[in-house]
Structure formats: structure tokens, C-alpha cells
N, C-alpha and C positions, 0 to 999 in steps of 0.2 A: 441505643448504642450500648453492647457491652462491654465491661472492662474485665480486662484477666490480671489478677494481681500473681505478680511471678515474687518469686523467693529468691535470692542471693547464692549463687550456685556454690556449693561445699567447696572448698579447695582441698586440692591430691593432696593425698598424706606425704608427708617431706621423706625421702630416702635415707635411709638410713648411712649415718658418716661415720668412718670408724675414729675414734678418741687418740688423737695421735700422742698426745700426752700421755695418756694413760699406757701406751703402747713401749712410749719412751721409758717409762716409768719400771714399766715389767722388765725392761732391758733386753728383749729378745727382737730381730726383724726380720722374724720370718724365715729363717733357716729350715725350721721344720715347724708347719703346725700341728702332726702326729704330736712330734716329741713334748711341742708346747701344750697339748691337749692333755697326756699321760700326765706330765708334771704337775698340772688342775686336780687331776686324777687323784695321784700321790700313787701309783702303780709300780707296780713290784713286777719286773720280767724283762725280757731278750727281746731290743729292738733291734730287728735286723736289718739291713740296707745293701745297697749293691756294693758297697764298697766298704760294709767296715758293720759291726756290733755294736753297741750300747748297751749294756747292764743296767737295769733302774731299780734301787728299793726305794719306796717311801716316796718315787716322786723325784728322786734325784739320782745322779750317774755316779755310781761308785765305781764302774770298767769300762774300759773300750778296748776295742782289737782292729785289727784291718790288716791284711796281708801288705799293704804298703807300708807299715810303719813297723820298727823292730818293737820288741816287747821290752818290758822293765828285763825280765831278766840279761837281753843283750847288752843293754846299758849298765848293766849293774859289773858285768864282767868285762868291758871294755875299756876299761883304765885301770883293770888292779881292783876294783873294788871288792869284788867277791869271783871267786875260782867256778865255772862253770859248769864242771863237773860238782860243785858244793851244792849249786841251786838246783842241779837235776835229781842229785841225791835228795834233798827236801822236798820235790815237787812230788817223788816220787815215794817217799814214806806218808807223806800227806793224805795223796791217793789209797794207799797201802790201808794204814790205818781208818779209813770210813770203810774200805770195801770190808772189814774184819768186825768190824761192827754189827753184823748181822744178814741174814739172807735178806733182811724188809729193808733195808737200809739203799736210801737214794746216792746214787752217781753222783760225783758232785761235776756242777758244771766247770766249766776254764777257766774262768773268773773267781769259783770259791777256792779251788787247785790253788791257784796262783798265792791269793790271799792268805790261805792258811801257810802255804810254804814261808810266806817272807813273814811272820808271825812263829813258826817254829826256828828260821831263822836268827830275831831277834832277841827271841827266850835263848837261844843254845849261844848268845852274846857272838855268834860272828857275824851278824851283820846291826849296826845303828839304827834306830826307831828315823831317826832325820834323815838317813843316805836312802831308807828303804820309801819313805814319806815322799821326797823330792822326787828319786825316780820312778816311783808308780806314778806321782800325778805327772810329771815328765811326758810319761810313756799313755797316760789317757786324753793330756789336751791332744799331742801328737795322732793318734789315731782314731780322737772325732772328730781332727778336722779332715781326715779321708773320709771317715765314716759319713757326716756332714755334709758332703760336698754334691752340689746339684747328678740328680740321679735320674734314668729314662726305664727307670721300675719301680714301681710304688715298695714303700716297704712293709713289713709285716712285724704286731706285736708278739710276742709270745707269754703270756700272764704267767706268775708264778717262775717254775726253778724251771731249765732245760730238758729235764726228763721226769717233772713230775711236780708234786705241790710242793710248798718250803716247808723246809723241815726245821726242827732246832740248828743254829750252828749254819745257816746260811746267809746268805749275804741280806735277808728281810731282818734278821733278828739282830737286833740295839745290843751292845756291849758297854760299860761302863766309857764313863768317856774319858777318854786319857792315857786308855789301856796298851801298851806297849806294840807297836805294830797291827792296831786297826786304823784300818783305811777311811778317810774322810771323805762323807761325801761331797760333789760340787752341784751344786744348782744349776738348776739348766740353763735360766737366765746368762750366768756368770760363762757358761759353756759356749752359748750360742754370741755373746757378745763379742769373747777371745776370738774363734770361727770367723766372724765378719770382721775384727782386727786383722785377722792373718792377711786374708784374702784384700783386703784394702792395702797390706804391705807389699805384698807379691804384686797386686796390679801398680802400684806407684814405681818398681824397679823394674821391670818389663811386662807388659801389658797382654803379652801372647803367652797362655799356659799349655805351649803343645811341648816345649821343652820339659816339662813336668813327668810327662807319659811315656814319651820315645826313646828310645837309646842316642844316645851326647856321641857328637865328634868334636876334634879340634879345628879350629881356624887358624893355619898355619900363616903367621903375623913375619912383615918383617922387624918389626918393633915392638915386642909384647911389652904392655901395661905388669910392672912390678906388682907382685900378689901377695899379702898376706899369705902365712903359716896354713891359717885355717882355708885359703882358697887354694892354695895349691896342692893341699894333700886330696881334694875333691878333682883338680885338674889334672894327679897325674894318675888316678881310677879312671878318664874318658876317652874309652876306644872303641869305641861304636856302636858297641854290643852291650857295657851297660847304660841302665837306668839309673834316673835319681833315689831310688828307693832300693835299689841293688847297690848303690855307692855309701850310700848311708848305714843297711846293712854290715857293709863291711869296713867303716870307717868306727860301728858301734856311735851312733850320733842318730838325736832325732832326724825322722824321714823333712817333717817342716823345716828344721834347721837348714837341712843340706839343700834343699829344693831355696832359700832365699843364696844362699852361696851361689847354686847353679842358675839364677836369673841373674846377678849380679856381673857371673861371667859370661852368658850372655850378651848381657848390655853392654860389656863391654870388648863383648867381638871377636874373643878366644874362643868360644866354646858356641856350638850350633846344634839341633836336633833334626838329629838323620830326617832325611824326606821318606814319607811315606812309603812300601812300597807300590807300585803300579801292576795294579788286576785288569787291564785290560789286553782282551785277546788280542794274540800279535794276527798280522794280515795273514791270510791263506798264499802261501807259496803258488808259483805260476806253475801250469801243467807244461811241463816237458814237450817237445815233439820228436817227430823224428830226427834222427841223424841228421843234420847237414838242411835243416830245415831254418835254419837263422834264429831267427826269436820266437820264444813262443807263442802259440795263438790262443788266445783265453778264449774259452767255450761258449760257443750263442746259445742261448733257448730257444727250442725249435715254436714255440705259445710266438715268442717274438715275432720272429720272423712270419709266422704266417698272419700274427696282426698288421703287419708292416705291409704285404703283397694286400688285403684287403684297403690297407689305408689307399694302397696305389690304384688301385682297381675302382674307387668309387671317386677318387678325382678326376680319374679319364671317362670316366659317363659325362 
């Protein structure tokens, strides 16, 4: 009789579990792993998304843009702070002055534009290092949390400056710290946490974000709910045709601000978003007949009808 000495069979290597503390810790959940991957990175360049920009030196967001949300500059002119026509005039010596720099000399992207105007700004003392501070970063949590927001097209990096490598004097390159009108950067972390705040506040006041997207009508109440100041100058901008991000626009108020206003009324039953419109083909109109012929008669397929005379023809065999 032989014996077979067997061995203790290996046990599966264990799966891999991801560290959820370590997760908590980083303070991001997954907004973006692109963006949380770049920040690892410490990468310099134009993260683009379907709905909004990102600027990153070093690893961290010093701009964002998004056609939904107004820029610093709207805000900065929509209470008197600064004349419109002052910040166009700066945006546009800014520009002025690099293109005069030389024929080798890089375009500057939208984000260094911007930045050096509220910096020649704050040198020519019409505008505060604090008003200018508050409303850029105002103006970039507001448009990444568009930028941010779940998208059905991957996005794309673009390393370095938008037309080219960085140069001296762009948004990569350190300035003393403290320096009158440079812009601070925010950590992604810190970016993507606000992001997943917003979005937990908007679903806690109405749960449906299609009011966000569409054009607002009135729900005409016999008893309307008394409104604050700040609700009703959002309620008497909704006539069908705008959006929360066109009311916002023209109220000069971030696009997040006015989007928590317009759930809030909402919920509370003044204020509805238009129904979709309807793509579907209307019926085909009846064929005519003659004069005096009563109702019409819709047309047979003659394939029918002669499957029909065979159907009859082999029941009677």
C-alpha cells in the first residue's frame, strides 16, 4: 500500500481593499481621479472637462472657468465695486503689454490675462488686494463646481501653458509670498471636498437637479410663501426662457449661490422647470379621398392582401 503525502494547499492571495482612512485623510471622494492623480503629480497645465476648465501649477488649482458660472470680473462690477469698463481696460493692457514683448514671446492663456489685470489693478490702487482675493476665489470654487460635476466625456490634460511651454511670469512661476494681488493657490483636496459639500446641500433642499439646467417658470399660487430680498429678485428674472446660470449672470451673483435660491423655490412650489421639449414625430395625416366620399380610407398594401387570399385559399383545401 502506498501513501501519497499531500501539502496544504496555498491560500488566494487576499484582494486588494482600498484604505478608507487613508482616503478620508486625503480629503477627496472621488470627484475626479484624473484631477487627484495630476495633484500626486504636482502638474502644471489646462484640465479640460465638458463643462468648465481647471488651471493647475505645482499640483494645485489656481483658475477655473465654466460658461455656467460668471467670472471674477462680473462680480467684481456688480455692486459698485469696480467700473467694467476699468477691468476691460486692464485686461486689455495686460494682453497689450506681453504681445510687445517680443515676436518669441507666448500668448498668455485666460487665466494669466485675468490674473495679471487684477495685479495691475491693485498696483494702480483701484482695486484692494482683499476684494480682488475674495472674488477670484469666489469666482473659481463657483466654476469647479460646474467644471466638477459628473461628465459623459472623459477629460483631457494639457501639460505646461495653453499655447506653449511656461514661460517666466506665468501662472508655474512662485512670486514672493504676500505680494500684492497674487493669487493663492487651493489644494485639490480642499477643492474637491467644497464640490461634494455643495452637492450634498442642493440634494438636501430638492433632490431633482433638472431645475438647474432648463429654463424656470412660475407656479402661479393662490397663496404665495413670503420671500426674502435675495429670493425674490431670482423670482422676478423667471419667465421661461431663463436659466439658473442666465439669472445669475444677470443678477452679478455666483451661478452656486443662485442655483441653492432656485431649489429652495422650488421646494417650495413657486417656481417649476419647463418640461422638456417633445421630439417625437407627430402621426401621419389621413389620405384625402374623393369629394363626397365620407371618411377617409387609409391605404392597404397590396404584399397584404395577397397574403390574406393565400391564407384563405389553404384553409379551404
Amino acid at each position: 500500500m502506498t501513501t501519497v503525502r499531500t501539502t496544504p494547499a496555498t491560500p488566494p492571495p487576499r484582494l486588494p481593499v482600498r484604505d478608507k482612512a487613508a482616503a478620508l485623510g486625503r480629503g477627496w471622494g472621488g470627484v475626479s481621479p484624473m484631477l487627484t492623480r495630476l495633484a500626486a503629480e504636482r502638474a502644471t497645465g489646462v484640465l479640460v472637462r465638458e463643462r468648465g476648465t481647471l488651471h493647475l501649477a505645482d499640483g494645485q488649482v489656481v483658475h477655473a472657468e465654466s460658461p455656467a458660472a460668471p467670472g471674477a470680473d462680473v462680480l467684481l462690477a456688480a455692486h459698485g465695486t469696480l467700473d467694467a469698463d476699468v477691468w476691460r481696460q486692464a485686461l486689455a493692457e495686460s494682453v497689450a503689454s506681453t504681445g510687445s514683448a517680443g515676436t518669441g514671446a507666448r500668448r498668455l492663456t485666460g487665466a494669466e490675462a485675468v490674473h495679471r489685470a487684477g495685479r495691475r489693478l491693485v498696483a494702480g490702487g483701484l482695486l484692494t488686494p482683499g476684494a480682488l482675493e475674495m472674488c477670484r476665489l469666489t469666482a473659481l470654487y463657483d466654476a469647479a463646481y460646474f467644471a466638477l460635476a459628473p461628465s459623459s466625456t472623459p477629460g483631457r490634460f494639457r501639460y505646461g501653458g495653453e499655447d506653449g511651454p511656461d514661460e517666466p511670469g506665468g501662472l508655474s512661476s512662485r512670486e514672493p509670498e504676500g505680494t500684492p494681488g497674487v493669487p493663492r493657490p487651493v489644494p485639490v483636496a480642499d477643492l474637491e471636498r467644497e464640490t461634494l459639500r455643495r452637492r450634498d446641500l442642493l440634494h438636501r433642499i430638492w433632490p431633482d437637479a433638472l431645475p438647474d439646467e432648463v429654463p424656470l417658470t412660475r407656479e402661479h399660487r393662490p397663496a404665495a410663501p413670503s420671500l426674502p430680498a435675495r429670493r425674490q429678485a431670482v423670482l422676478a428674472r423667471v419667465d421661461g426662457v431663463r436659466t439658473a446660470s442666465e439669472i445669475a449672470r444677470e443678477l452679478g451673483r455666483p451661478a452656486f449661490h443662485t442655483l441653492v435660491d432656485v431649489r429652495r423655490l422650488v421646494a417650495a412650489g413657486v417656481v417649476s422647470p419647463c418640461p422638456p421639449p417633445s421630439f417625437t414625430e407627430p402621426e401621419p395625416l389621413p389620405v384625402p379621398g374623393p369629394p363626397g366620399a365620407g371618411l377617409p380610407v387609409e391605404p392597404v398594401d397590396p404584399h397584404i392582401t395577397l397574403l390574406k387570399r393565400l391564407r384563405d385559399a389553404l384553409e379551404a383545401l
